[in-house]
Every structure is written in structure tokens, then in C-alpha cells.
C-alpha positions as CSV (number, residue, x, y, z in Angstrom):
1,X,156.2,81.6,201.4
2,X,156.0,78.5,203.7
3,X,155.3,75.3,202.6
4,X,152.7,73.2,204.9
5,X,151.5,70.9,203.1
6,X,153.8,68.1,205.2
7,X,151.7,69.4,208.4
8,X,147.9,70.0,206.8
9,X,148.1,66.8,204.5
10,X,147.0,68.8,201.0
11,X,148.7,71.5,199.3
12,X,149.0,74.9,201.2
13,X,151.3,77.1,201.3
14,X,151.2,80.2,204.3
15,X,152.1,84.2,203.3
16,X,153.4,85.0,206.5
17,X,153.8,89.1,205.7
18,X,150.2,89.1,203.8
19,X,148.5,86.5,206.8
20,X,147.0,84.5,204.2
21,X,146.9,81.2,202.8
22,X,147.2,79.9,199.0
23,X,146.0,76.5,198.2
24,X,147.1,74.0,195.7
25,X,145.1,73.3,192.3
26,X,143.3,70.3,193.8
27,X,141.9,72.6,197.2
28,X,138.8,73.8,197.2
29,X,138.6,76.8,199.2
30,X,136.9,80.2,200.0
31,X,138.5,83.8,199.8
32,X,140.2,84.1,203.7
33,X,137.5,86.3,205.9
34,X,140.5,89.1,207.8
35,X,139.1,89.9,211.0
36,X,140.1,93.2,212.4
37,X,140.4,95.0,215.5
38,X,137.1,96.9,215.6
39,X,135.1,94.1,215.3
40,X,136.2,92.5,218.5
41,X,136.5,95.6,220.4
42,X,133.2,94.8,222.9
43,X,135.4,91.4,224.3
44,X,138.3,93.3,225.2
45,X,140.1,94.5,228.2
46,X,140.1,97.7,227.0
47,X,137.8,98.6,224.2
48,X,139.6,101.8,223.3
49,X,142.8,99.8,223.2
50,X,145.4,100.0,219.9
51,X,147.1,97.3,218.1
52,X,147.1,96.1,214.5
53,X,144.3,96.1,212.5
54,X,144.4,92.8,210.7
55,X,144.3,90.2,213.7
56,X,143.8,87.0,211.9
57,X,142.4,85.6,208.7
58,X,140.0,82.5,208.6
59,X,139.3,80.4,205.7
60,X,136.2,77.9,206.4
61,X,135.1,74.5,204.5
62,X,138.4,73.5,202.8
63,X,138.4,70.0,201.1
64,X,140.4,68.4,198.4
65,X,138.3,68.1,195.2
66,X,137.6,64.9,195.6
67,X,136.5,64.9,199.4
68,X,133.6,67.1,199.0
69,X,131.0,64.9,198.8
70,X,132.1,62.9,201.9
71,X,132.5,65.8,203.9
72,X,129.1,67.1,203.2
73,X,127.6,63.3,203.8
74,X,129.1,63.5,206.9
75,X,128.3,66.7,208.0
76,X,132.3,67.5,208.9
77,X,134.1,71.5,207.9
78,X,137.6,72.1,207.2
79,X,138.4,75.1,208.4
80,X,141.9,77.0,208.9
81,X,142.9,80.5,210.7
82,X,146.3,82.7,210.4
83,X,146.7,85.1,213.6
84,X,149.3,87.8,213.6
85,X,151.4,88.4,216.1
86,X,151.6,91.2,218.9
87,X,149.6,93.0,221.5
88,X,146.2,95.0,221.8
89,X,146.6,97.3,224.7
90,X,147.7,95.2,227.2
91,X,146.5,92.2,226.1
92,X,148.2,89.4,223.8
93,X,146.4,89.5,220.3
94,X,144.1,87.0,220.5
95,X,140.9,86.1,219.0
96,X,137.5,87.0,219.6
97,X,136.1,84.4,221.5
98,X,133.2,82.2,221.6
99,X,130.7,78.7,222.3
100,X,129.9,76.2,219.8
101,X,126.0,75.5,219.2
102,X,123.9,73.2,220.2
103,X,123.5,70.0,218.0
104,X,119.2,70.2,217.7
105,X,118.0,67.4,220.0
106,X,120.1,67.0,222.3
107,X,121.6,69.2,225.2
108,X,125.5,68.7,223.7
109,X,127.4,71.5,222.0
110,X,129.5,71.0,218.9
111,X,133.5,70.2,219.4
112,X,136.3,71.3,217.7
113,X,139.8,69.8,217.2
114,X,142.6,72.2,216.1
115,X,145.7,71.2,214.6
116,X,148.6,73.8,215.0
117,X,151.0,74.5,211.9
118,X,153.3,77.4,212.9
119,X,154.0,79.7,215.8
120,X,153.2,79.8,219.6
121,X,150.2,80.3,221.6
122,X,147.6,79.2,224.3
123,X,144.3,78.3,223.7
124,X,141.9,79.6,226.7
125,X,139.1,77.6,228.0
126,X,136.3,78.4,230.4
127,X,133.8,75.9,231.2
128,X,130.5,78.0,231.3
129,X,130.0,81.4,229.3
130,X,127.5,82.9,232.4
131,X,128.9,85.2,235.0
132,X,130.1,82.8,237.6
133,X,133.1,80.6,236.1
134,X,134.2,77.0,237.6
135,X,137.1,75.6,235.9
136,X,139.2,77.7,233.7
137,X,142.1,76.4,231.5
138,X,145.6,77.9,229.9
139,X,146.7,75.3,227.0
140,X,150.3,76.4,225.8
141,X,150.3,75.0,222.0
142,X,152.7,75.0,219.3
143,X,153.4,73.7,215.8
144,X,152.7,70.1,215.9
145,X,149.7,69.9,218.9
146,X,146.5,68.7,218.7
147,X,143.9,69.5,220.8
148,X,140.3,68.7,221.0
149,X,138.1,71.3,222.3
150,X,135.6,70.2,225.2
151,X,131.8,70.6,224.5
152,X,129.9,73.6,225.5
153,X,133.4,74.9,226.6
154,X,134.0,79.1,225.8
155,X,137.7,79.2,224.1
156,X,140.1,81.7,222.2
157,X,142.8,81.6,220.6
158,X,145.8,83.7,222.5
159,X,149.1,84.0,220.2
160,X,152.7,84.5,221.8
161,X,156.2,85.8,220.5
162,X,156.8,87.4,217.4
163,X,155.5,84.4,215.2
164,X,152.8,84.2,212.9
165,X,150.5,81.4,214.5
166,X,148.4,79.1,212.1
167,X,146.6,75.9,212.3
168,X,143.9,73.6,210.8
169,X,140.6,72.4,212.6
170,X,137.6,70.2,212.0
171,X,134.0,70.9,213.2
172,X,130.3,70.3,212.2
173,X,128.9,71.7,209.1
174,X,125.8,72.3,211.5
175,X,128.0,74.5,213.7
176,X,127.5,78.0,214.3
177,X,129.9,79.8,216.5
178,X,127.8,82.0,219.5
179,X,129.3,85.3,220.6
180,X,126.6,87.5,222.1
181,X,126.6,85.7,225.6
182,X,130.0,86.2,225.8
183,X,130.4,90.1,224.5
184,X,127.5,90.9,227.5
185,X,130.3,89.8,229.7
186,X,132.9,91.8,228.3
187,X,134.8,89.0,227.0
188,X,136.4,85.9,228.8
189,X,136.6,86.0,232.6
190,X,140.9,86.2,232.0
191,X,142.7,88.8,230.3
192,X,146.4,87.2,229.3
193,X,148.2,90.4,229.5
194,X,151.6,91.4,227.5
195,X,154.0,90.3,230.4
196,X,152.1,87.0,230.9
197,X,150.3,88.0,233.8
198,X,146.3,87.1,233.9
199,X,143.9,90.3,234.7
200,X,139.9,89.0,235.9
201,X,137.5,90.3,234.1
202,X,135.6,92.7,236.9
203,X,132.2,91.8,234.9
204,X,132.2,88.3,236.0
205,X,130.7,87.2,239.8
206,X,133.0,85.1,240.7
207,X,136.2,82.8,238.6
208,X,138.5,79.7,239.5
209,X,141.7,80.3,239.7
210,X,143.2,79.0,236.4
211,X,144.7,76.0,235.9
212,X,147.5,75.1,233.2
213,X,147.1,71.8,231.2
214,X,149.1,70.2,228.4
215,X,147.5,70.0,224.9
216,X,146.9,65.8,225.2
217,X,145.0,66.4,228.1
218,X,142.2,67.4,225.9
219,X,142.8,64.8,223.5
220,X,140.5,61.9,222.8
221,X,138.7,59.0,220.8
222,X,142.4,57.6,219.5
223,X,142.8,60.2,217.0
224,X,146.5,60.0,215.6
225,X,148.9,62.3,216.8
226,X,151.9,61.7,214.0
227,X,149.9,62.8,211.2
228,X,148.0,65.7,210.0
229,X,144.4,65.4,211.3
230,X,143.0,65.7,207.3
231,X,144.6,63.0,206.6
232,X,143.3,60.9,210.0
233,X,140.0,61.7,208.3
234,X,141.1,60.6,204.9
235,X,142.3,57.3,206.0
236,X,139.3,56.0,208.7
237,X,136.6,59.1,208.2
238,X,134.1,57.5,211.6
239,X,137.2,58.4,214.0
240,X,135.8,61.8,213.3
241,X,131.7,61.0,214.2
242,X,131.6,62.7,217.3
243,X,132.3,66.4,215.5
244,X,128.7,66.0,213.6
245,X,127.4,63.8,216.5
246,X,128.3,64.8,220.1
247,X,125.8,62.1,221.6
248,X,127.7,59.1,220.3
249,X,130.4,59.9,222.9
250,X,128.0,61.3,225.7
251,X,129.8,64.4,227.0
252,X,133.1,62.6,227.9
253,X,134.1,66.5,229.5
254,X,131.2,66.2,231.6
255,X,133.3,66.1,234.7
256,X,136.6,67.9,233.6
């Protein structure tokens, strides 16, 4: 069992062999959601592909007893996610993929920020989930990074080495992840392959070349980078506005 509370800022504690999470006496939590391999079959390179059957476990609206009520007035989830480690096919294990929704109102999808606890991956980001892609992003992350995901953007999770990859991330209550517009394409428009080589997804019209980027590029609205982001929120709760309400910050990706 490894110990993170140092790196979530509450009590948890990761089972790296069972890919699940156990919580201290003061977290409220719910029972980890496994997601397995033949329910993201219709986003992968190859549908008929093998790999392990448990990919990743997520455990949504976390909160320290006493944080509850906060979190619900301010319309803010706690969520966390534990990813296995090898290959599907030819591809890296990887999650699913998918677009945040709309807030009602406005024209601005939901963000994300992620907060990595343990292992190594890449987070994947494609600015538009419709068959012809303009910008397209590879984000190596590791234990320690923050990153804030850009609104509207598609992005996956994509884990490397032999290491069990885990982190934290805040959202909307109001948020409701969006897959279907992205299984009718057959996934992302890139496939990371085993060997680190990217395959195009022949279902798209036409896709940028990729470009690689660095985990703060993503970052912004001063959020700390030297301390778990739960505990950001704990300590000044508006730095963390713009989850619930993407117009107070325009689209600051607009042009990314």
C-alpha cells in the first residue's frame, strides 16, 4: 500500500496490485467505478484488440467530511482515477476518451485540472471532436504535474512504463463527460502506439501534425504548483471559480 496523502492533501492510501484506492475515516467517498476493456472497445485502434481487462478505476465526488457543504455551494467535484499499466493491441492503455459539457447559457465547456500522484503518462488533447482536427497536443506528465485542461478540448489519458498511474482532479458538479461524438469517429484522431510511434485515425478528414507541450503550458489563474490542488482549494476556495463558471475567465484557450 502507498501512502499519498502528502500528494492529495487528505488521507488516501493507493493498492497498486488491486487498482484501487482506500480513504481515511474523515473522506467521504464512493465505491471506485473499474472500467474495463469491452466498454471502450468502439474508440480503439483495433476493436478486436487484447489487453487487460481492468484498465482503470475512477472514484468521483471525494471531499473530507467537513468540506461537503462548500463543495456542493460551489458547484466544484473531487474526483480521482487509477490506470493500469500496459498495452491494448498496439496501443498504450489509455483511457476512453471524451469532451466536457457545456455550462447552460453560455457557449463554454467545463475544464478540468488533474493532479498526478504516481506513474508516467501523457495526456492527449485535440482541439475539436469533429472529423477535421486543427491543433493536437502530446503532454508527457508524471507524479507531481499539474495541468489544466483547455475548454471544449477532447483529452485521454495515455499511461507509459510499467507503473501504475494515479492522480486527483477537480471539475463542475454540473459536468457531464460526452463520448458519443467521439466513438462515431472511432476514437481520437492519434493512436500512441506501443513503441511510441503515433498512427492517424483513417476516420478523420484531415489532422495537424502533433505538437508536444510541457504540462505548465496548460496551467493558469495562479493556482499553486507546491501543494496538492485540494488543499489550494482548502486554503482560497475562488482560485477554483472558473471550474463551475467558465465565463468568468472568457475562454483564455480561445487561441491556443
Amino acid at each position: 500500500m502507498q501512502v499519498l496523502t502528502s500528494l492529495a492533501g487528505f488521507e488516501v492510501s493507493l493498492d497498486e496490485k488491486k487498482l484501487t484506492l482506500e480513504f481515511g475515516s474523515n473522506v467521504i467517498h464512493p465505491a471506485g467505478e473499474v472500467r474495463r476493456l469491452n466498454q471502450v472497445r468502439s474508440m480503439l485502434e483495433n476493436p478486436y484488440a487484447q489487453g487487460p481487462d481492468h484498465l482503470y478505476t475512477i472514484y468521483m465526488d471525494i471531499a473530507q467530511r467537513d468540506d461537503i457543504a462548500a463543495l456542493k455551494e460551489q458547484g466544484l467535484l473531487y474526483g480521482a482515477v487509477v490506470y493500469n499499466s500496459g498495452t491494448i493491441g498496439q496501443e498504450r492503455l489509455r483511457s476512453q476518451g471524451h469532451i466536457h459539457s457545456e455550462k447552460q447559457g453560455t457557449d463554454l465547456r467545463y475544464s478540468e485540472m488533474y493532479e498526478f500522484w504516481t506513474g508516467h503518462g501523457m495526456i492527449y488533447l485535440q482541439k475539436e471532436c469533429a472529423p477535421c482536427v486543427t491543433r493536437a497536443f502530446l503532454v508527457p506528465v508524471s507524479a507531481g504535474d499539474k495541468v489544466v485542461i483547455p475548454y471544449g478540448w477532447v483529452h485521454l489519458l495515455i499511461t507509459l512504463g510499467d507503473d501504475v498511474l494515479s492522480f486527483g482532479a477537480w471539475c463542475a458538479r454540473e459536468n457531464k463527460l460526452e463520448y458519443e461524438q467521439l466513438r462515431v469517429l472511432g476514437g481520437p484522431a492519434y493512436f500512441v502506439q506501443a513503441d511510441g510511434s503515433l498512427k492517424k485515425n483513417p476516420h478523420y478528414e484531415s489532422i495537424a501534425a502533433i505538437q508536444y507541450a510541457k504540462p505548465g503550458d496548460f496551467l493558469a489563474l495562479n493556482i499553486p504548483l507546491d501543494r496538492p490542488i485540494y488543499t489550494s482549494w482548502r486554503e482560497n476556495p475562488d482560485r477554483f471559480k472558473f471550474m463551475a463558471s467558465p465565463e468568468l475567465t472568457d475562454d483564455l484557450w480561445a487561441d491556443l
